[in-house]
C-alpha positions in Angstrom: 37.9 121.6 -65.5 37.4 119.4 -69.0 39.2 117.1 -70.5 39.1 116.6 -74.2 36.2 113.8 -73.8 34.5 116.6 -72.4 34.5 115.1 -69.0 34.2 117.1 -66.2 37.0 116.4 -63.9 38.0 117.6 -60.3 41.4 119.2 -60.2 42.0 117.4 -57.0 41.5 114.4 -59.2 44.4 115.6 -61.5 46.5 116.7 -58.9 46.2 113.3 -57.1 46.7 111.9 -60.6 49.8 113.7 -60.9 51.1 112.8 -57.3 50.7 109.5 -57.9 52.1 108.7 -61.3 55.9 108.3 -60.1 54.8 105.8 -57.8 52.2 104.0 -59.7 50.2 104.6 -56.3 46.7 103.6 -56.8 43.9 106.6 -56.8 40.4 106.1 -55.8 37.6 108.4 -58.5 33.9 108.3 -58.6 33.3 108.4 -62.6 29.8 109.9 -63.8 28.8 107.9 -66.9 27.1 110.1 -69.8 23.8 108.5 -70.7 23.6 107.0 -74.7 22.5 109.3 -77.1 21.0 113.1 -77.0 17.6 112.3 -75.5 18.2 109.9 -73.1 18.5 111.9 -69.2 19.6 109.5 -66.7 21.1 105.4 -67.2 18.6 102.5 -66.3 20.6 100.3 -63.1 21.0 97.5 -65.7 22.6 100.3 -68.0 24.8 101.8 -65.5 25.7 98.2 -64.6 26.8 97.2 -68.2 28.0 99.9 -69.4 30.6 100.3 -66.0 31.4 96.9 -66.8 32.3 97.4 -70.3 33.9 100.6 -70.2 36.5 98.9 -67.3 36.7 95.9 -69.7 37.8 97.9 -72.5 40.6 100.0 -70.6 41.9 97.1 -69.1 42.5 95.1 -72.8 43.6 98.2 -74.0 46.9 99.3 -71.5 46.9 95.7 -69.7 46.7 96.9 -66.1 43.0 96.3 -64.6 41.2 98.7 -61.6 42.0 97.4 -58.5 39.0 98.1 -56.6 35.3 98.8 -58.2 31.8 99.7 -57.0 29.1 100.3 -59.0 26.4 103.2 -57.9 23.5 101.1 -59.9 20.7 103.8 -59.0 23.2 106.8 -59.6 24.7 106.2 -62.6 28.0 106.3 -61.6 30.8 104.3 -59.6 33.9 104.1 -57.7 37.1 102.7 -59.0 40.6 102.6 -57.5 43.4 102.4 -59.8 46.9 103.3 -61.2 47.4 106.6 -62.6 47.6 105.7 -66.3 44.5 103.0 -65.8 41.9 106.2 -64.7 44.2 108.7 -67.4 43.0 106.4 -70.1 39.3 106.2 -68.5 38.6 110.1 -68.5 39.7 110.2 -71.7 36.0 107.8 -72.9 33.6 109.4 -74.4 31.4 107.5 -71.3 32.8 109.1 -68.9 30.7 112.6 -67.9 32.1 113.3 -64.8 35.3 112.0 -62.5 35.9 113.6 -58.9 38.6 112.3 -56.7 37.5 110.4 -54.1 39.1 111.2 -51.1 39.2 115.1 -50.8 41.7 117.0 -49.2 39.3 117.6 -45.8 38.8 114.2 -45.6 
């Protein structure tokens, strides 16, 4: 499933999402971050770094509720956040953000 970013997101991810909102429970993701421009394949570490960094920065000036928990996948280009509903609703909505699967599956 896509968002309107054109994320790829997990429907356990939205379903969790969902679940959660009432409650403002926190919900753990893994975000994929899109490389910069058409060419470019895969993020540097240092860009993944940054760029996580930023991206969380900019969500948390913008709704005024910051990710609880982070953990950046330097080599993968990717990382693990835990946060209220409306904190990861407003990050899969970045144009960053290529990919967002829940984190703890139903078979866990």
């Amino acid at each position: 499933m896509s968002d309107e970013s054109g994320a790829k997101v997990d429907p356990e991810l939205l379903r969790q999402l969902d679940a959660a909102s009432a409650a403002r429970s926190p919900v753990a993701a893994v975000i994929g971050l899109r490389p910069p421009g058409k060419g470019a394949a895969i993020l540097t570490s240092e860009q993944t770094e940054r760029l996580s960094r930023r991206l969380l920065e900019r969500i948390e000036r913008s709704i005024g509720i910051g990710a609880r928990a982070v953990n950046v996948f330097q080599h993968l280009g990717s990382f693990v956040v835990v946060a209220e509903p409306a904190f990861l609703v407003e990050l899969l909505a970045q144009p960053e953000v290529r990919s967002a699967v829940a984190n703890r599956q139903p078979d866990d």
